[in-house]
Wavefront OBJ file of the C-alpha trace (Angstrom):
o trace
v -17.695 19.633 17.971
v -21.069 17.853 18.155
v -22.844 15.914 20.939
v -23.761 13.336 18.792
v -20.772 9.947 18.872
v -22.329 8.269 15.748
v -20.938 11.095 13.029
v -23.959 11.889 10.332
v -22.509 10.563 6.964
v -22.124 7.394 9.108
v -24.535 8.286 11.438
v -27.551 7.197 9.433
v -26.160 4.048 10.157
v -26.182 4.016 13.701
v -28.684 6.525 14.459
v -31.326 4.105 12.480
v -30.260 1.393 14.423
v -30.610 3.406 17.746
v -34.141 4.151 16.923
v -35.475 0.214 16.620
v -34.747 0.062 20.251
v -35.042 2.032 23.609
v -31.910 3.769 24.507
v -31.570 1.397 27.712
v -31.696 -2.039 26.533
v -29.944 -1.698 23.621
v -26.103 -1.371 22.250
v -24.137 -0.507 18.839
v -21.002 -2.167 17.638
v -18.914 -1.570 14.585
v -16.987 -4.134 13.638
v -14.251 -5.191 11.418
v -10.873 -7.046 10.604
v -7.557 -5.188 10.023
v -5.878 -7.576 7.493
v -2.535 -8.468 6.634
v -0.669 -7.052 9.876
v 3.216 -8.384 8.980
v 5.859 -8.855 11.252
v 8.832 -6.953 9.709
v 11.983 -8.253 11.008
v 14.509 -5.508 9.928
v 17.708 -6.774 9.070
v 19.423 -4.475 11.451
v 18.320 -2.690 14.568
v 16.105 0.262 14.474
v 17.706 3.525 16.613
v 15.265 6.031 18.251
v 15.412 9.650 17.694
v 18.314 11.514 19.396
v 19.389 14.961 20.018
v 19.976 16.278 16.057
v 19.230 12.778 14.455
v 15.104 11.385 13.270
v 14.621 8.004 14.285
v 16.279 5.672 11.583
v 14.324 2.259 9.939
v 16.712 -0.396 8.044
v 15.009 -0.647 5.152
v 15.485 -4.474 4.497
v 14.056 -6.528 6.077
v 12.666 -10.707 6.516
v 8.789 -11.309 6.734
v 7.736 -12.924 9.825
v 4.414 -14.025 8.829
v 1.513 -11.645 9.265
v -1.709 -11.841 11.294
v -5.333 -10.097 11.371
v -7.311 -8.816 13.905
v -10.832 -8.294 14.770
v -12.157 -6.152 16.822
v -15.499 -4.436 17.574
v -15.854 -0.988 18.584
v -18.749 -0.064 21.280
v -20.001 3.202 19.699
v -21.639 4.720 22.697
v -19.149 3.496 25.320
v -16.100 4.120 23.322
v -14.874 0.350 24.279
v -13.025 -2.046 22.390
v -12.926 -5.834 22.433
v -10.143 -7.540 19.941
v -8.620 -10.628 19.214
v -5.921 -11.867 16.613
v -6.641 -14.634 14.280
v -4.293 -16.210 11.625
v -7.101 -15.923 8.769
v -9.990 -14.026 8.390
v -13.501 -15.621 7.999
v -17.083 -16.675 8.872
v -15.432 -18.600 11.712
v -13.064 -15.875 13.071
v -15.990 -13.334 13.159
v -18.053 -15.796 14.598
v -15.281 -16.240 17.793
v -15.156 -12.343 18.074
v -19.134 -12.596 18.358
v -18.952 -14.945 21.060
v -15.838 -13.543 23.017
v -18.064 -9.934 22.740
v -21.537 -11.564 23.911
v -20.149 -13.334 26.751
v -19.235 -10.263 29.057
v -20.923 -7.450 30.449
v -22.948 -5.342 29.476
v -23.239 -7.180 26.209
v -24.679 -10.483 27.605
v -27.922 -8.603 29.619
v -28.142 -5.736 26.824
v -31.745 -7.013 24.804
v -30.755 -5.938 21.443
v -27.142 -6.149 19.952
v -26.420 -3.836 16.668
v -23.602 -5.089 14.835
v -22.570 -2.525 12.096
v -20.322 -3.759 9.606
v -19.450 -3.706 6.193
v -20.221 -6.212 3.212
v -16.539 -8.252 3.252
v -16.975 -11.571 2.985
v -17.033 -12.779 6.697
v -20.376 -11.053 7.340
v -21.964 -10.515 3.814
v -25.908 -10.381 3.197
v -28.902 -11.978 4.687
v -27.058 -15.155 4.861
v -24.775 -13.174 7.541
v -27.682 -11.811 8.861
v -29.585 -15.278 9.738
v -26.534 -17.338 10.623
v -25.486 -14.594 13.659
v -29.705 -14.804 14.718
v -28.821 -17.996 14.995
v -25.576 -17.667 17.178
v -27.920 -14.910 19.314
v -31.434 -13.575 18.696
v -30.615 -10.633 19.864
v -27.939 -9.635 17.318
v -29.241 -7.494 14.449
v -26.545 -7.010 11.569
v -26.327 -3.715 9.590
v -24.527 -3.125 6.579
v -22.602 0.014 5.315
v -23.688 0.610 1.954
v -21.398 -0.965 -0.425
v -17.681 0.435 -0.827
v -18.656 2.502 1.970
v -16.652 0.415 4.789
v -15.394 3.524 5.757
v -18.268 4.892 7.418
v -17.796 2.221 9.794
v -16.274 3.878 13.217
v -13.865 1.003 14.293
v -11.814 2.227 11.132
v -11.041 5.200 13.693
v -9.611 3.076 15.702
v -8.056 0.649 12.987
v -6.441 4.276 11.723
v -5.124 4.869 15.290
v -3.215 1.570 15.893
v -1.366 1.730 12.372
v -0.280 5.243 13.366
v 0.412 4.476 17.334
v 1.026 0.592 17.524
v 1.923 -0.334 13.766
v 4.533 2.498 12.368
v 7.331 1.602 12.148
v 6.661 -2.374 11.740
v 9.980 -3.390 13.190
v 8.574 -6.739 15.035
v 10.828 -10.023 16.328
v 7.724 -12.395 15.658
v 3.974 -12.475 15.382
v 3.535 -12.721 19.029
v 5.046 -9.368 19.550
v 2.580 -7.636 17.011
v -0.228 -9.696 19.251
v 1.077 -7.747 22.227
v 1.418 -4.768 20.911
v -2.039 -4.804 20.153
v -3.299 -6.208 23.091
v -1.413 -3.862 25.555
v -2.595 -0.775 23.242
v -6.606 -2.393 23.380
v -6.024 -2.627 26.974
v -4.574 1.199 27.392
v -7.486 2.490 25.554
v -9.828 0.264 27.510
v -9.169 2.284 30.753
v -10.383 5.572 29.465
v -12.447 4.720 26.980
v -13.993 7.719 24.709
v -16.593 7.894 22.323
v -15.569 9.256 19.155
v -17.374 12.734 18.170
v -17.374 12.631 14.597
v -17.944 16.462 13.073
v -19.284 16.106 10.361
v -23.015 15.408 10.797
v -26.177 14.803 8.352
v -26.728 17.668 7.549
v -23.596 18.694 6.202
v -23.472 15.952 4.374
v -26.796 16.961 2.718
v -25.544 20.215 1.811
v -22.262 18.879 0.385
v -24.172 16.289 -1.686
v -26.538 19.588 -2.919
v -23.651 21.469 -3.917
v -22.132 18.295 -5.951
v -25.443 18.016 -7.838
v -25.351 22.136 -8.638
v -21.935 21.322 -10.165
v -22.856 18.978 -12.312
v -25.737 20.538 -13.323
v -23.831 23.584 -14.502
v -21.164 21.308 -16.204
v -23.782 19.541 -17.766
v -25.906 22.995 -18.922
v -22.240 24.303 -19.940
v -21.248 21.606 -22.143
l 1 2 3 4 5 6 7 8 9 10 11 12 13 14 15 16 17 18 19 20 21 22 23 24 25 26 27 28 29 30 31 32 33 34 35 36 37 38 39 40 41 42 43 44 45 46 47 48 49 50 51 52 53 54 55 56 57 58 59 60 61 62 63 64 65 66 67 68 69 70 71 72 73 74 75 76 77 78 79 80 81 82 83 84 85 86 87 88 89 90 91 92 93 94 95 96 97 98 99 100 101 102 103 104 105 106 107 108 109 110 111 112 113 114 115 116 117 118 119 120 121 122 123 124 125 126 127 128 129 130 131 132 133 134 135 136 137 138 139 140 141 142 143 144 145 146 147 148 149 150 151 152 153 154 155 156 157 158 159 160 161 162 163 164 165 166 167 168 169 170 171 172 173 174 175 176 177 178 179 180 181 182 183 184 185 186 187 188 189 190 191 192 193 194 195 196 197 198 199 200 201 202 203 204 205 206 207 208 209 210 211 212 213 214 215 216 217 218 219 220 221
């Protein structure tokens, strides 16, 4: 497992941002929105697992509305700040900006990287100006495109379906918001950095290997 908490394929991403400012004054935040979380109110009570017997889901069930939520994932401190917002949008984004840049360390830190991907909230240079403009410290960086992935609060996004989501069996959208905010909480009091294994230089080497491929398809064809 590697030293390194920004990953390679991704790390590019946060690696370059690390080097336009000294280690000290400056932090790195991926950010996103998990969309489209639904309140699933199942028609009949779910039942744990018991002695013999899995856990059992009713299958129907009435839609209680859904919510999103934003959150933005301190890459060297392994922190996470989240809210829950009924839409997603320049505005939402904009409120998780503020709610991040108004504590500690974020508010003294002199350079802010916010690493994100190119969905609509946050999109371009226009993105790119109109946070300067909320804080001149903030400089946005963008995944390459259909690359959101690469993006390390989708860890985290990829936890809470697993641990807070599954099985969506929720009385009302207020539940879900607690769900989430007791699990943001829990992780908040030891957080971890995530090591990603799978550094730049075996991505290189994989990316070498796809071009021999094709270059032996192509020469066999």
């Amino acid at each position: 497992m590697t030293n390194n908490p920004y990953g390679a394929g991704g790390s590019s991403l946060f690696t370059e941002a690390a080097s336009r400012s000294p280690k000290s004054a400056k932090v790195e935040l991926s950010a996103d929105e998990k969309t489209n979380i639904q309140a699933r109110i199942r028609c009949h009570t779910s039942l744990p697992p018991a002695p013999g017997r899995p856990a059992r889901v009713e299958s129907e069930y009435q839609r209680g509305g859904a919510l999103q939520y934003l959150a933005a994932w301190d890459v060297r401190r392994g922190y996470v700040i989240g809210r829950c917002e009924p839409k997603t949008g320049i505005a939402p984004f904009g409120r998780l900006v503020n709610q991040v840049v108004s504590q500690e360390p974020y508010r003294s830190a002199e350079r802010l990287f916010w690493i994100v991907d190119n969905g609509s909230s946050h999109r371009g240079e226009t993105s790119k100006r109109r946070l300067k403009e909320v804080d001149s410290r903030i400089v946005l960086v963008h995944t390459p495109v259909h690359a959101s992935w690469l993006n390390q609060v989708e860890i985290y996004f990829s936890i809470i379906q697993r641990k807070v989501l599954t099985p969506n069996d929720f009385e009302n959208l207020q539940a879900v918001e607690l769900r989430l905010a007791l699990y943001e909480e829990l992780s908040n009091q030891c957080p971890t950095p995530f090591q990603w294994r799978f550094d730049r230089d075996k991505l290189t080497t994989l990316l070498a290997k796809i071009e021999a491929r094709k270059r032996l398809l192509a020469e066999a064809a």
